[in-house]
N, C-alpha and C positions, 0 to 999 in steps of 0.2 A: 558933361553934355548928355542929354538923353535920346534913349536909343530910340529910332523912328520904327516904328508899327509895320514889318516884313509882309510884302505885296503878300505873299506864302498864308497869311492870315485870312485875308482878304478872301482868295481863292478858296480856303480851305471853309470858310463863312457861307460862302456861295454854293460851294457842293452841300451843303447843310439846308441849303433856304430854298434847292432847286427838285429836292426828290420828291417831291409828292408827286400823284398819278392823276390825271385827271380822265374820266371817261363819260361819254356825252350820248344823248341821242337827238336827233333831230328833224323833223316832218317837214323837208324841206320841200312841200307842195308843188306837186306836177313839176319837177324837175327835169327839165330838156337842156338839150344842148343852144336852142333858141334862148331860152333864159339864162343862161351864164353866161353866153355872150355880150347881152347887155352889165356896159361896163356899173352902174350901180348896183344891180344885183352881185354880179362877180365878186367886186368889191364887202359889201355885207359877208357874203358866204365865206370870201376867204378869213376873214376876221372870228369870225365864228369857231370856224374849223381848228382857226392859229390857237383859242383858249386850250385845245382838247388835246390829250396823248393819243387817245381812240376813240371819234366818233362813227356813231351808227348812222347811218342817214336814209330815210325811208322817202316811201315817195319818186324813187326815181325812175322815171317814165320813161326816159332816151333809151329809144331803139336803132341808132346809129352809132353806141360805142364811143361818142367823142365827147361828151359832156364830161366824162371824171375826169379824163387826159387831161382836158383844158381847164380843169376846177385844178385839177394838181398843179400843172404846171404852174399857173397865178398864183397857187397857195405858195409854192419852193421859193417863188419871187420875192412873195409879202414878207415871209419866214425863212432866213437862210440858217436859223438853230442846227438845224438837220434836214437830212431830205423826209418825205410823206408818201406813203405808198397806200394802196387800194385793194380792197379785194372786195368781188362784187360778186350776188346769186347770180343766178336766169332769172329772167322774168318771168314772175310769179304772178299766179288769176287764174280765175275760173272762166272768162270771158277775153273777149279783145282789147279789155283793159286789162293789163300788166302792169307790175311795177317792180323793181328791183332793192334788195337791202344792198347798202355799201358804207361797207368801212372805210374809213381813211384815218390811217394811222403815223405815226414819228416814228421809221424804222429804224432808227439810231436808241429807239430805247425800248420799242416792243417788238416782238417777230409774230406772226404767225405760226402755231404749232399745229390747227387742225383745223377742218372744217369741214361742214357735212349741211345738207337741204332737209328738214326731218321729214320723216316718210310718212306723211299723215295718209295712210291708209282709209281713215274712214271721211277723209274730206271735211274736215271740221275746218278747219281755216282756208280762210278766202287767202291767204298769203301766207303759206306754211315757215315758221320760224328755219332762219338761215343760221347756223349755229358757226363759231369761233371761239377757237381756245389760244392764248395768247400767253406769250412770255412774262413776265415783272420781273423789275430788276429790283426781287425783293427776295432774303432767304425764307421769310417767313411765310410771304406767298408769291413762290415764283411760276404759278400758273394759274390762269385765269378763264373761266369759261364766260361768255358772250352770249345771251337767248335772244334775241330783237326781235316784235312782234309788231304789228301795223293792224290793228283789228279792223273789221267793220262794221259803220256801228250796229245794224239789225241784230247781231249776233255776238254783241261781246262779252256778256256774261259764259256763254257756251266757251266763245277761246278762252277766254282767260281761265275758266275750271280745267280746259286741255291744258293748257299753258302748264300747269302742274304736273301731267303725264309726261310731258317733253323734259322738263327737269330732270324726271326722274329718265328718264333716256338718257338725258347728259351727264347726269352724275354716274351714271352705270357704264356708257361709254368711257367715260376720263378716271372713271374712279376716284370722284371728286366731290366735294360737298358746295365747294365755293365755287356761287354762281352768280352772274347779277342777269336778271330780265327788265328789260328795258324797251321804250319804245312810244308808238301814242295808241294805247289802249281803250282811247275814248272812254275813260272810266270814270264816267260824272257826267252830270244833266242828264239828257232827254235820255243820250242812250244806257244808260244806267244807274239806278236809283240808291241812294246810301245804301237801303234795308239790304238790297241786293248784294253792293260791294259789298257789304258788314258777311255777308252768308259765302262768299266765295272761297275756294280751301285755299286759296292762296292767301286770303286774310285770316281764316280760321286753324291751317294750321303751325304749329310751332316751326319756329326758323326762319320765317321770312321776316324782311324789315323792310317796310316801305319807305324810303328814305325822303321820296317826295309826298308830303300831306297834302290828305283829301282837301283841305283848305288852298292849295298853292293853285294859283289863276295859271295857266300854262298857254291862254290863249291870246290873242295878238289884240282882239277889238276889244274896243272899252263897253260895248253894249253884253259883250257873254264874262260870264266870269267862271270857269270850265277846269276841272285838272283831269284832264285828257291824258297826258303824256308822263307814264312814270316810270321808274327806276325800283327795283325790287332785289334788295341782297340777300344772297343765304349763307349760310359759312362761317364758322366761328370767324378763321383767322381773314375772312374777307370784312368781315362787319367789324371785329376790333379797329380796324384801320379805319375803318371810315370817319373822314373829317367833319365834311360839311355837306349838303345836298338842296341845290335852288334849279329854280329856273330860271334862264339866264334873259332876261329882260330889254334885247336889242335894242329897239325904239331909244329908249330913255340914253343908253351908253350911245349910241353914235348919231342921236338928237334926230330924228326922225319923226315924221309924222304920220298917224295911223295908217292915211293912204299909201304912204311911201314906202313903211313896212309891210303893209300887206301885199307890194309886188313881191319882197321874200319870202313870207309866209304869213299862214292865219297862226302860227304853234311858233310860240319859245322855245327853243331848245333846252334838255333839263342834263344837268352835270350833277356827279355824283365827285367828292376828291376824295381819294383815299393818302392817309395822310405820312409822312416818311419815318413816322416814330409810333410803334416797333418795328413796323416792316421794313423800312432801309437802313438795321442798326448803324451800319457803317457811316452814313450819310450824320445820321445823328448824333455818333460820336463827334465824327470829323466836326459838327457844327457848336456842341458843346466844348469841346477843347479850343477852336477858335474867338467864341465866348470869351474863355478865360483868359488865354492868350492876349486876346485881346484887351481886355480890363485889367489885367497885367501890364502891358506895355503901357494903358494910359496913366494908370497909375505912377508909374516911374515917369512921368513926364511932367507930376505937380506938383 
């Protein structure tokens, strides 16, 4: 009689297919606590949120404290995997307009190790990068620094050449090389010209990898076709891992239409995955032995 394929396999398949990391950012436009109230927005957002291990979220306007509370709480709903926790700037601006970075993360598989406001002294950013260094449950990169930047647009060639002195604050802070900048840079069209991107030291010099191309449409309307929002890695052992990097195309996945979307946003959110092999050898053993195991058992069963 042949022997039946031990649940033990299964399990041990699934810790193999579940390590990858995924980390997001997302311009989730004038973000109030008015707006996640309404239940089809709320709805979109937590869905959104549910793809990502750590997303950044820019954009958020709520000056009453209660908007993430109630974006969390709906998400733990949507998503009982694990719970999701938050950590948010102060509202950041030069003017009565503010807005806040916030993360929301899976604290079942990432922690918070640091964070810091960086201290643009000379006022170059209209919304000075909120910095976070983060846990991975990886030996090969078990720390991860976070830059999130929300440019704007008059002036994003200027941040973004900062955006490189900030780096280098964070790699001298953490004493780290692996960094991802992320964010909507508005880096394309009106507010900034190829010749231009092509000259900035974040494209000129060695190390960085833009994981999302100047070619990727990152915006909601079918009239702009914009790669606004991107993702930027450094680091050997953070770049080895990287898998794949889009941006994630709501409309289309939860059938929507432009007006409808655009109550969530005019910006697609952009995900970078970093992938479980090499950086979660364990996970990748465990998935290659279940492999076998498993072709093993089917084997003996013909």
């Amino acid at each position: 009689m042949p022997t039946p394929v031990p649940m033990l396999l299964f399990t041990l398949l699934l810790a193999g297919m579940t390590s990858a990391f995924r980390i997001c950012a997302f311009n989730a436009q004038r973000l109030t606590v008015g707006k996640v109230a309404k239940v089809r927005i709320m709805d979109a957002m937590v869905k959104i949120l549910a793809r990502c291990d750590i997303t950044v979220l820019q954009e958020v306007v709520d000056t009453t404290g209660d908007a993430i509370p109630l974006l969390l709480r709906d998400l733990n709903r949507f998503d009982d995997s694990g719970p999701y926790s938050s950590l948010s700037s102060p509202l950041l601006g030069r003017s009565t307009y503010m807005e806040k970075y916030v993360y929301v993360y899976r604290s079942h598989k990432t922690q918070v190790l640091g964070s810091y406001v960086y201290n643009d002294k000379l006022d170059v950013f209209a919304r000075e990068p909120f910095v976070a260094q983060f846990s991975l449950p990886s030996k090969v990169l078990p720390k991860l620094a976070l830059v999130p930047l929300h440019t704007t647009p008059k002036d994003v060639a200027t941040e973004l050449d900062a955006l490189y002195v900030v780096f280098l604050n964070v790699s001298r802070h953490w004493q780290s090389e692996d960094v991802i900048l992320l964010g909507d840079f508005n880096a394309d069209c009106s507010s900034l010209s190829k010749k231009r991107l092509g000259e900035l030291v974040l494209k000129s010099q060695a190390g960085f990898r833009w994981v999302i191309p100047d070619e990727e449409d990152t915006t909601v309307r079918e009239s702009t076709h914009c790669s606004y929002d991107r993702i930027v890695v450094h680091g050997k052992h953070c770049q080895d891992l990287v898998k794949w990097a889009a941006a994630f195309k709501f409309p289309q996945s939860f059938q929507m239409t432009e007006a409808e979307a655009l109550n969530i946003s005019d910006h697609y959110p952009v995900e970078v995955e970093l992938s479980g092999s090499p950086g979660w050898p364990l996970a990748s053993i465990l998935f290659n032995l279940a492999m076998l195991l498993l072709l093993t058992g089917l084997d003996s069963t013909l």
